[in-house]
N, C-alpha and C positions, 0 to 999 in steps of 0.2 A: 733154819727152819725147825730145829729140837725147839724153838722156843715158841714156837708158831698156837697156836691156842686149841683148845681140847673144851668144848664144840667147836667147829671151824666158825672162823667170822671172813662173811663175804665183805668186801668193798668195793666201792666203784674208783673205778682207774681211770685212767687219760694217760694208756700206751694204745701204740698201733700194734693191730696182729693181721697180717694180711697170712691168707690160706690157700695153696696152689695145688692143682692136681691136675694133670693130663695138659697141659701148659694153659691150661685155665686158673684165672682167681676167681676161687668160688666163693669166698668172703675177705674185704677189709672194710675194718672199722679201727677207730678209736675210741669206740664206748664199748668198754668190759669192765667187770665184774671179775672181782679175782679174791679166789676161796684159799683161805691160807687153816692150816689145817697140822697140826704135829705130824714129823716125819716126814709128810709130803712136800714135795718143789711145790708152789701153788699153781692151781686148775682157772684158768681163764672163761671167762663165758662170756657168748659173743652175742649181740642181739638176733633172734632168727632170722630178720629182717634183713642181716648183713650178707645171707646167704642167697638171696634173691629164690630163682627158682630152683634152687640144686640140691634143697632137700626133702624127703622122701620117707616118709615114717616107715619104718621096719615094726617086726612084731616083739621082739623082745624089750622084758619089761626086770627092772632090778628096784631093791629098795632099800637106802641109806637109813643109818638110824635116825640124824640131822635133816636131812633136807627133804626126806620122801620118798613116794614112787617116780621111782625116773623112768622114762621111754626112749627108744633109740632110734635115730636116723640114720637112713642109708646117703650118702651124695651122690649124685648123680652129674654126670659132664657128657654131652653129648660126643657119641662116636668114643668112649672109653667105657669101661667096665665100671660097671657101681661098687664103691666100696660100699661094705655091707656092714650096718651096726658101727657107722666109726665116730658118731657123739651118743649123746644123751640129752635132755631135756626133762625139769621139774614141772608138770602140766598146771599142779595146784603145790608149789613147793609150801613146805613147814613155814607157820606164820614167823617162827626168828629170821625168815629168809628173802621177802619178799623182793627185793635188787633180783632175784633167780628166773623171777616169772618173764618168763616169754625169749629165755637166754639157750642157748645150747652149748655145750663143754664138745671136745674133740680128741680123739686120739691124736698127738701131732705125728708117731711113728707111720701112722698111716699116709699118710699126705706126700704128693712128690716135696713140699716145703711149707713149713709153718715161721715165721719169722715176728721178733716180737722188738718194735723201735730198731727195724732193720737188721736184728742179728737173728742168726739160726738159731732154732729153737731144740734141743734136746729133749726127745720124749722119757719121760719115766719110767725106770725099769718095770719088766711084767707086761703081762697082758689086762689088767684089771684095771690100773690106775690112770687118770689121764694130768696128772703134773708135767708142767712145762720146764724144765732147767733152762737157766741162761747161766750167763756168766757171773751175776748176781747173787743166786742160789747156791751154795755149798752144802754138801751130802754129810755121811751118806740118805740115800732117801729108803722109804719102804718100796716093797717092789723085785730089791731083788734076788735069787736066791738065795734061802734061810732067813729071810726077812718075816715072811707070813705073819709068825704071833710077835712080834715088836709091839 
């Protein structure tokens, strides 16, 4: 991933990511979008669509130099607690981007399980970043302590 490219470049994938929370699957698909980006494991983005009814727009709002204003959703599963803030979404992402519109990225550390072509997924060190590690992906990654200015 040190070679990964600097703007990110999104692509479109054919892996499966199925996303579980409260013994609910709140989304699988196998149409993602996967942002590879220097220093970072790569960020998956999964069509909204794949979330059915489980997401929930939240008020917080961040803004990438690359890709734009992103917005955040809360998921929601009935009879469990809403994680709160645990994707993002580019509403009108940056025209180098357009694979992004209508996609949401997710923290996988949040999730009872994130899994990607059936293996567990490793969330990226930190609170900020939402890269997926598999087995794949070899570090170290940005994210974690003493990493900030890399």
């Amino acid at each position: 991933m040190w070679d990964y490219p600097r703007p990110p470049r999104a692509e479109v994938v054919r892996r499966r990511a199925v996303v579980t929370y409260a013994g609910t699957v709140v989304a699988d698909t196998d149409d993602l979008v996967r942002v590879l980006e220097t220093s970072h494991p790569p960020t998956y983005y999964l069509p909204r669509t794949a979330f059915g009814e489980h997401l929930r727009p939240a008020d917080r709002e961040t803004f990438c130099e690359w890709k734009g204003a992103a917005r955040y959703v809360d998921v929601l599963v009935e009879g469990a607690l809403p994680l709160t803030e645990v994707g993002w979404w580019y509403p009108s992402p940056d025209p180098r981007y357009p694979a992004l519109l209508d996609r949401v990225a997710v923290y996988a550390g949040r999730f009872d399980s994130v899994t990607l072509d059936g293996a567990k997924v490793t969330p990226q060190p930190g609170e900020f970043y939402g890269g997926w590690i598999t087995s794949d992906v070899v570090g170290p990654f940005k994210g974690a302590p003493g990493t900030w200015g890399w």
